[in-house]
Structure formats: C-alpha cells, structure tokens
MARBA-118563 format. One record per residue (C-alpha): x negated, z negated, y. Coordinates in steps of 0.5 Angstrom, whole numbers, plus 500, padded with zeros to 3 digits. Layout:
REM MARBA-118563
XZY ...
This chain:
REM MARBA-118563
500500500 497502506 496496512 501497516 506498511 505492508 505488515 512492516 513489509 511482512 514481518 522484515 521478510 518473516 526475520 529471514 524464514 525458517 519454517 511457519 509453512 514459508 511463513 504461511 506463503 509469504 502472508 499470502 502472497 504479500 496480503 494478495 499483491 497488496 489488496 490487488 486480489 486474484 486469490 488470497 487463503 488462509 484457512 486454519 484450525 484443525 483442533 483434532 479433527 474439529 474442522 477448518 483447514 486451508 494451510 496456505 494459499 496465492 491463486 488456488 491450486 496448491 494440490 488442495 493445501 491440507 485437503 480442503 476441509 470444512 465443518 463449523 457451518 459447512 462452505 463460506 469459510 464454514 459460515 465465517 466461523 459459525 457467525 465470526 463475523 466477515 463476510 462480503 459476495 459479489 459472487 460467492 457461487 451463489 450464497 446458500 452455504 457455498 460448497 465447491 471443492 474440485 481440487 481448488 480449481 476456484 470455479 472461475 473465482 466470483 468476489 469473495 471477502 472473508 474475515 475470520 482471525 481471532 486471537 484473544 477471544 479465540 477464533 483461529 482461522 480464517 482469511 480469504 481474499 477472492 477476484 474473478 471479477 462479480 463485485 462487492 469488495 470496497 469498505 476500504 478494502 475491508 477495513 484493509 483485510 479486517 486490519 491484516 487479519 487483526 495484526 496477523 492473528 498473533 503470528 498465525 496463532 503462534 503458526 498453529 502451535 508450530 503446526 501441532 508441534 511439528 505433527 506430534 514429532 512426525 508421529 512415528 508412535 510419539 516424538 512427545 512435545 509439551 510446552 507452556 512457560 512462565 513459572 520460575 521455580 515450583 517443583 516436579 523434576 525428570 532428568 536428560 535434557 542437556 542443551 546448552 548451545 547460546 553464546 554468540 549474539 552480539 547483535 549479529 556480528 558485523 562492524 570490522 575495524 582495526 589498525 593496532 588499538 592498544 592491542 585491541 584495548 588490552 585484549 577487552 581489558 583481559 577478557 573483561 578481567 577473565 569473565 570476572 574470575 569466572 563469575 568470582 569462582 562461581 559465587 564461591 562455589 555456591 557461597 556454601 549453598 545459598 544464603 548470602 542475599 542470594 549470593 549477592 547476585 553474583 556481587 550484582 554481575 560483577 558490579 555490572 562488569 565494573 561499570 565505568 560507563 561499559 569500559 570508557 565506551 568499548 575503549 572510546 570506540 575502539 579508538 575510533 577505529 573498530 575492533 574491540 568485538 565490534 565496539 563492544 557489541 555497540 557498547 552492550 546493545 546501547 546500554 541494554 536498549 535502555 533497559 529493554 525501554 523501560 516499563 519495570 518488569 524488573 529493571 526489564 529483565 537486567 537486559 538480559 543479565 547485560 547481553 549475557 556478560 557481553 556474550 561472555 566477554 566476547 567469547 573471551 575476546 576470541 578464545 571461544 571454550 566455555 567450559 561445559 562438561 558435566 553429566 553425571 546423572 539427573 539433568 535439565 539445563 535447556 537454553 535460550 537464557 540461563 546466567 547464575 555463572 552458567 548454573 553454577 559450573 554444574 553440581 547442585 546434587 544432579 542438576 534438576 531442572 532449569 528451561 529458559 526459551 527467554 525470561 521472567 519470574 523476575 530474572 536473576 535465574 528464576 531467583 537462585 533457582 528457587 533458592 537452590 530448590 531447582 525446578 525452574 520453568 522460563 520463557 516457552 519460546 524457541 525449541 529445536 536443539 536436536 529434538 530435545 538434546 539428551 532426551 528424557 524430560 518431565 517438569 511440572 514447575 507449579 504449572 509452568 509446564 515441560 514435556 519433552 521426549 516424554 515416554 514411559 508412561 509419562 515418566 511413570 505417572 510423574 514419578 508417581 507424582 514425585 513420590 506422593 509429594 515427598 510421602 505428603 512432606 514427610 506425612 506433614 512434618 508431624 503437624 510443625 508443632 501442631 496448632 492450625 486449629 480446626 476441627 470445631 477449635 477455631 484458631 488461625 494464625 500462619 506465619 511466613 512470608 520472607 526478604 530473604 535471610 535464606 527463608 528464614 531457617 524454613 520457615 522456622 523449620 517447618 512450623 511457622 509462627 511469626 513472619 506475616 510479610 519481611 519484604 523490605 525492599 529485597 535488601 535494598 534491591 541487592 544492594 549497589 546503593 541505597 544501605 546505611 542505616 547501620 547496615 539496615 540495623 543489622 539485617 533486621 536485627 537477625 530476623 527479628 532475633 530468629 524469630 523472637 518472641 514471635 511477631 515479624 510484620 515488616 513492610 516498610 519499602 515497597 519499590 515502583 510498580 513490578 519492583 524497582 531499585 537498580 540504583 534509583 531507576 525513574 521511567 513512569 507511563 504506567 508503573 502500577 499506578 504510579 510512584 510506588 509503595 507509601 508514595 513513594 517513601 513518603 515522598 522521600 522522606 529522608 530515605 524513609 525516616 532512615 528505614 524507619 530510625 534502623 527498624 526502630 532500633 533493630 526493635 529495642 532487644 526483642 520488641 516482637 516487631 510490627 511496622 505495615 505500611 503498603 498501598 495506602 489509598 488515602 488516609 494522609 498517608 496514614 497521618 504523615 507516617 505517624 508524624 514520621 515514626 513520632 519524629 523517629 522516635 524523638 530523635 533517638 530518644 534525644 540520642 539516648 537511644 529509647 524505643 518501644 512504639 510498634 504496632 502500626 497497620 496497613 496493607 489492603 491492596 487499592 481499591 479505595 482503601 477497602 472503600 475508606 477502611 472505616 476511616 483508615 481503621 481509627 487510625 491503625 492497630 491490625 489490617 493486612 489483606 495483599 491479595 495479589 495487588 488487590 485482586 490485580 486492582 480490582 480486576 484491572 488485570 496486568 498479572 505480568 502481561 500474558 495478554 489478559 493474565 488468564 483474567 486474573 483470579 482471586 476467586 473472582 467473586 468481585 474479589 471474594 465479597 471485597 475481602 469479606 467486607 474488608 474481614 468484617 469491617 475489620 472486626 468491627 472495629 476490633 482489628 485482627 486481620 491478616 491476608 499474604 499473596 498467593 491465594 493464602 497459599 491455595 488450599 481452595 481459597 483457604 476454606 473461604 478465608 476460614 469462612 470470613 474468619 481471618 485471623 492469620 495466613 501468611 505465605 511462603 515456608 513451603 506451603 505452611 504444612 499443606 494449609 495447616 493440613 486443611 485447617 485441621 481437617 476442615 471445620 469452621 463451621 462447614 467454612 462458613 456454610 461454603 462461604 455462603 455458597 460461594 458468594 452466591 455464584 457469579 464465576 470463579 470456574 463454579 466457586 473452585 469447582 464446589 471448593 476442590 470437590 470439597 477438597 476431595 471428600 475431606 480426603 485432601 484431594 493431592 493438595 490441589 495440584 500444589 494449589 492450582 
C-alpha cells in the first residue's frame, strides 16, 4: 500500500476513535501491517521526566506501554533522539547503544529501523518498525517510514497534549487545565464556565424523504422567519450597547438568511422529494463548502456564520428550545462556536468572557467581543463539557491563553493581576492631557487607529491627538453592496468632525490579502501577493474615484484630513493616484463643489517600496511605516498561518534596521514619518522607534495611555543609546531581552504584559 493510501486509511479509522490512546494503537497496527514488519512502537516525549517514553506498540508486550523509558542518548530510541536522524540495523543487539529491556519481550527482534518524528522544528517521538529476521530494511521501506512519521508528526503531537491534559485532570491534587487559543479580544477575566451544548451538526443527519411537500416547505419557511426574529430581538438588545458599525453584523446574518439562493434551493430539494431538514443540510453544507474553499481569512470564516444559521433554522424545524437561562453571577461562555445572536441573549454587565473551540480573530464573535469589552480567546480546540462546565476559569486575552479549573492561588494572583491593570488605567488617565514628550523635550505624536464609528469616542477620551490610521475598507465591509458616494460622504464627514481641528489620515480601500468584500469575492492562489491594496483601486478605478470624490467633499468643512494610500510598491501607483485626485477635484469644481487639495502619503508595507522611497519620497507629503504587513513581508511569514507564525516578530533585527532606514531616509527629505501596527503599541518596541526618531505613533485607543507612559518616562537621549545596542544584536530574543529590562529599571515593569 502506497504511504498516503495507508495515511488516508488511518485517518478515516481515527474519525471514528475516542481516546488519543486508541488513536496510538490504531497508528501501530496500521503502520506494522503496512510495512509487513514483526514489531511497530511509538516512543513519546516525556517532558517532565525528560526521557522517551513507548506509548503504543504492535508486536511487543503490552506489560511494557508506560514503563520503558529512555534518556536522550540512552538505548537505539536514545541514539535516535540525541542525533534526530534515522536509524537502519540488521541487528540492533548488536549496535553499541543497544540497551535490552526485559518487559518488552524484544529478545527474539534483530532488524531494526527508527525514524524520530519531528514536529515544527521540534523533535516529539519516535517511530519504530523492527523484523525477527537479521536484515537492513530497503531505501524503499525508509522512505515509506520516514513519509509515515512526516505526516503523522501532526496527530502525535496533538496526542501528546492530550497526554499532558489527561495527566493533569487525573492528579487528584490538580484538576487544572490550560489551554493556548487565538487572540480574540485583549483583557484578563475570571468567571464560571457556563458551556453551551453545539446545535445539531447538520452534516450528521441522515437524508430522510417525505410525501407532503407543502407542508414541509411551510415548516422551513416558518422556521427560517423564527430565526430571523431571533436575530431581530438580538440586534435591538444590543443596539444601545455598541456602535452602529458593530450593530450591522446582526444586518450582516439577517441579509445571509434573505439570500434567495438559500431558500430556492432548500425549496427545489424538498421538491424533489426529501425532507425539509434533509434539504436544508444539503443546502447549507454547499454554500459553506464554497466559503471553506477560499483562500481569504475573512471570507473563510463566514462558513462558520453559514453553519450556524443552519443549526438554528434546524433547531427550529424540530421544536428544539434554544432558550438559555442566565446566570447571574460573573460567567464565561464556553462552545464549539460562538454566533452574535447567542451573545447577545445574555446580560452584558455579568458576561466576562467569551471561548471558542473553533474560530478566528476574524470572526464576527471576536469583532462584538472587542466591541463589547469581553475577554475573547478563540479556537483552543475541543475540550470535554464535563470537566470544564461550571468551574471557575481565568482568561488572559493578551496571551490568548485559558486555565480551566483554576484553583485559589491561581485565582488570587490573576485577581491581583486584574486590580493592577485597573489602578495603572486609572494612574494613566492624569496623563490624557499631557504632551508625549520625554524626559529631555522630545516630542511625539500619538494618534489613534479607527474604522469603526464605535472608537471614536475612546480615542478622544483617552487623549488621542488625531487619528494615525481610518480603515476605510471597514464601511465597505459592512456594508451588503459597495456605498454610495453620499453614504460614504457621511460617514467620513463624522470622523472628521469628531476629530477637527485634529489630523484624521485616511487610507484609501484596503481590501484582498486578509481583508475582502463579501459582495465582490475573487479567488486568488496567493492572496497576500495578489490583488490587493492601491492595485486593486486603481484597477478599479470608477470605485476608486467614488471614494476619492466623498472623501473630498467630507473635507471641505474641517480641511484637517490626510488622504494614505496603501501597498505601494511602484512609483506608478503614486502618479496615476495623483491623476485620479486632480480628476476628482476638477469635477467637482465644474459641479460647483471647491475643495482643498490634501496632503497625499504612502503607507510603507513591501519591501521594494523601503528600496525605492528615494524616488517615492519626491513625489508624496508624509510617510507611513504599517509595521505588521512590513514585517510580514520582510520576513516572508504568514502571521495567520499557525505553522510558522512563532516566526513572526517585529523586532526582528531585519525589520529594526529596514525601519530605520525608512526613518531616516525620510527626514532626509523632510517628511514627517508615522508608524501603525501592532509594534506601535509594544512598550518595548517604542523605546527603539524613540530611538529613530519617529514623528508619530498611532495604535488603538486603548494602549494611548500606557505608551505615553513610556515616552514621558524614558529620555530621548537614553532611546537612541539602546537604539545603537539593539542594532547590534543578531535576534529578537536578545533585543527584547535588554528593552523589558530597561522597562523594569524605569519603573514601567506592569506594561510588559500589555506589550507581549
């Protein structure tokens, strides 16, 4: 059997297993009746005990699973792991580092062949294949194991924390769990787990068929108009809570279930003869299929938003209660996915947190959390119902991290946590009308980054001084078709307004990549690198110019905006903007409309702009550094893709000397130069932007008082002495190291927790 037939093979059987101990057994038995070997064994990583451990094996005696262990070094598993390199015998009696151990029985075993499984540059196991025969295995029987332990490396590794996970639950002194998710929502919460059991997987039900199809037509039509209500009630709940660009994903589920296409199939099918839950399933699985297909983060995650409504028009369909009573206590919501509906039956003052087994950052959940102000920690993967459900939890949201179960000390200390978070707000909010000037009167900018009508208010509130980034896109996102130019008008108009006389940058539409239209989908191999940014606009250019005519004319009251084009690479772009914007102005001025000209600048993101930005710098009024597509770039590191995001760091000294060229070059040419991303808010990554002497900062409302914490604490002139340090080191480890310690003398030691 060839290795991916017999991986295939595995993986259908481990659908149907339970336990990652069956899981084991099955991998062994499978992987010893495929190579025709006499023994196959998987050896594992013992973290705490720091040695090898056999887990599973097909051939030896079973007495010896969890009490054969070896030392790095220590037996032929023990030479595998000291040199991760495999490892061919025709008698393994007789290799020098052979060790015998009685309980295996493995007296009567001569050929040996062991290939250690390594999982993203980590080496978990090993895998073991030994005959009774004396012979060297075939190159062709270790290519076929090396291939086996390559695509299992994945599932054992995901074994090995199921290991860890059952062995902490079984300590009778700890039932503890943590778990690592994706970042959601930033906060630190504690509150009783209340589990919410999934809707019905419509995947799982069976196809039945029916005689009456009027009547099962009716009954969708009913339910589907019942889950509408439902998500009706909800967005009025929450209307008074959240900003009305948050309150539009309720809008965004509603158009979803209006969808002709949704209701003209699940009709056609019952039709033809099955049962409206039958045709529905088949109706929902299709259009989510199309979803899950697609390369966009975004438009990924609307799956999830399609097989939700589906449960819920289902659980309709069979007078199924989802009706949910409310604690009334400090809760966290625990479930397999999360909908805004669901969230919002509960009370917003007791509800603390938010778990997702499943989902994104990019998930509408994730979006009304932060809104909301709700802890948020998604997708940690399946956790079992009973040994979680209304127990005490901890959330740390900034590490995307929850601890289950967690006992009095743990409880303690994070409640320790929480109050010094709240006394450094409030310890900050005397600061809202201070300059972010340092020590030694070096002036900085810090502005705040915004799409949201929702953050506009806390920005202002806590001492923001323009807004560095408007994600224009974000409208456009909400909205069902592309906006008019009035409706565009308008929604500029406010932010500028709010903000006058202050400067508001606005980037022009920002869509393709991890951001996408879900009125204007387009399917690219490689998203990030594709049809995104300036290209995109300019490509379209009657799209464009309508953006370009309503941020004009927003303009003409308050004359405080900035227009930023992003991902430029080429200095083409730059010149056909211009020829856009001159357009633009002439025809409104021929409509009797006269504007003022805004100041034009470019967003710094690709790596062959920070080459050309002498010649991009002749031709633009300010620069702006966006520091996470940059360093994305730079590095070439997917900072989405959970297989090489641990790669991705701004501090990176490639990215540390790129932005210091771009600072400098820059000022060369007497432009001020502003930087927005995520290392704008790191206390540890200001001190070096201090350093280059960057004019302005802009990150989001809630991290303006902690950064002008630091510039007010931290001269100029020691900046620019760590700045010289720091480019000096060759890693990241060893430039944060000597910036936190710095942190920790200047007394600002409880912002790098907010920073990490």
């Amino acid at each position: 059997m060839e290795p991916l037939q017999a991986l295939r093979k595995i993986f259908q059987e481990a659908g149907e297993l339970s336990s990652a101990d069956e899981l084991l057994h099955l991998i062994v038995a499978r992987v010893k009746e495929v190579t025709h070997s006499d023994v196959c064994s998987i050896y594992l990583s013992d973290e705490e005990q720091e040695d090898w451990v056999l887990v599973a094996t097909e051939g030896l005696s079973d007495s010896a699973i969890g009490k054969v262990r070896m030392r790095t070094g220590d037996g032929l598993v023990g030479y595998i792991c000291q040199h991760q390199s495999l490892l061919n015998l025709e008698n393994g009696s007789k290799h020098r580092n052979y060790r015998y151990f009685s309980e295996t029985g493995e007296e009567h075993f001569a050929g040996f062949l062991g290939v250690p499984v390594i999982s993203f540059r980590k080496l978990i196991g090993v895998l073991v294949i030994q005959s009774l025969d004396i012979r060297f295995f075939s190159d062709e029987e270790e290519a076929f194991l090396i291939t086996i332990a390559a695509q299992l490396a994945g599932p054992l590794s995901t074994v090995l924390n199921q290991e860890k996970l059952s062995a902490i639950t079984s300590d009778e002194g700890s039932n503890q769990i943590k778990v690592q998710g994706i970042k959601g929502s930033t906060g630190i919460s504690i509150g009783r787990i209340h589990f919410l059991a999934p809707f019905k997987d419509l995947a799982t039900i069976k196809d039945h068929y029916c005689d009456d199809k009027e009547t099962e037509i009716a009954a969708f039509l009913e339910a589907l108009e019942s889950v509408k209500l439902e998500i009706q009630s909800g967005g009025d709940k929450l209307a008074s809570s959240v900003s009305k660009d948050v309150h539009a994903l309720f809008g965004v589920y509603l158009m979803m279930l209006d969808n002709d296409m949704i209701v003209r199939e699940t009709e056609t099918r019952i039709r033809e003869g099955l049962t409206a839950s039958s045709a529905l399933k088949h109706t929902i699985e299709e259009h989510a299929q199309k979803f899950d297909q697609l390369e966009d983060p975004y438009l990924r995650a609307r799956a999830e938003d399609i097989r939700h409504l589906g449960a819920r028009i289902y659980a309709r369909l069979n007078a199924h209660d989802t009706s949910i009573e409310l604690p009334d206590e400090p809760f966290i919501l625990v479930a397999k996915t999360l909908s805004i509906t669901e969230i919002a039956q509960f009370s917003v003052e007791n509800l603390v947190g938010i778990v997702c087994m499943e989902g994104s950052s990019l998930s509408h959940t994730a979006v009304l959390a932060n809104a909301l102000g709700i802890t948020a920690v998604m997708g940690i993967g399946d956790i079992p119902s009973k040994k979680v459900d209304q127990q005490v939890a901890v959330m740390d949201g900034y590490r995307a991290q929850v601890i289950f179960n967690a006992g009095d000390h743990m409880q303690k200390e994070y409640r320790r946590l929480i109050a010094q978070e709240n006394r450094l707000t409030k310890g900050l909010d005397k600061l809202k009308n201070l300059p972010a000037e340092t020590p030694d009167h070096y002036r900085v900018n810090l502005y705040a980054n915004t799409g949201l009508l929702a953050d506009i208010s806390p920005g202002l509130e806590r001492g923001a001084e323009g807004i560095g980034l408007y994600r224009s896109e974000i409208p456009f996102m909400l909205h069902d078709t592309f906006p008019t130019e009035e409706e565009q008008t308008k929604i500029y108009e406010k932010v500028l307004k709010a903000y006058a006389p202050r400067s508001v940058y606005m980037r022009t539409l920002d869509i393709g990549g991890d951001k996408a239209l879900p009125y204007f989908g387009f399917t690219e191999e490689n998203p990030y690198l594709g049809w995104r940014g300036i290209r995109f606009t300019l490509d379209n250019s009657s799209i464009f110019l309508i953006q370009i005519r309503a941020l004009l004319k927003a303009n003409i009251e308050t004359k405080n905006m900035k227009v930023m084009l992003p991902m430029v690479s080429r200095v083409e772009e730059v010149d056909a903007f211009r020829t856009l914007l001159d357009e633009a102005i002439l025809q409104l001025k021929e409509e009797g409309i006269h504007v003022p000209r805004p100041s034009v600048g470019i967003m710094i993101e690709v790596p062959s702009a920070v080459v050309i930005l002498e010649h991009l710098a002749k031709r633009v009024d300010f620069i702006s550094i966006g520091s996470n597509d940059l360093t994305q770039y730079l590095l070439a590191v997917d900072r989405n893709n959970p297989k090489v995001s641990s790669l991705y760091n701004f501090l990176n000294p490639a990215v540390i000397h790129s932005i210091h060229h771009i600072v400098r070059t820059a000022h060369q040419y007497r432009l001020k130069v502003s930087l927005c991303g995520e290392m704008a808010s790191d206390p540890a990554a200001v001190i070096l932007l201090l350093g280059m002497g960057i004019d302005t900062l802009s990150m989001s409302a809630f991290n303006l008082p902690k950064i002008k914490w630091v510039v007010r604490t931290i001269s100029h002139q020691r900046s620019v002495s760590l700045l010289s340090k720091a480019m000096a080191l060759e890693n990241e480890a060893c430039i944060r190291e000597i910036l936190e310690s710095e942190l920790v003398q200047a007394g600002l030691g409880g912002l790098i927790r907010a920073g990490g």
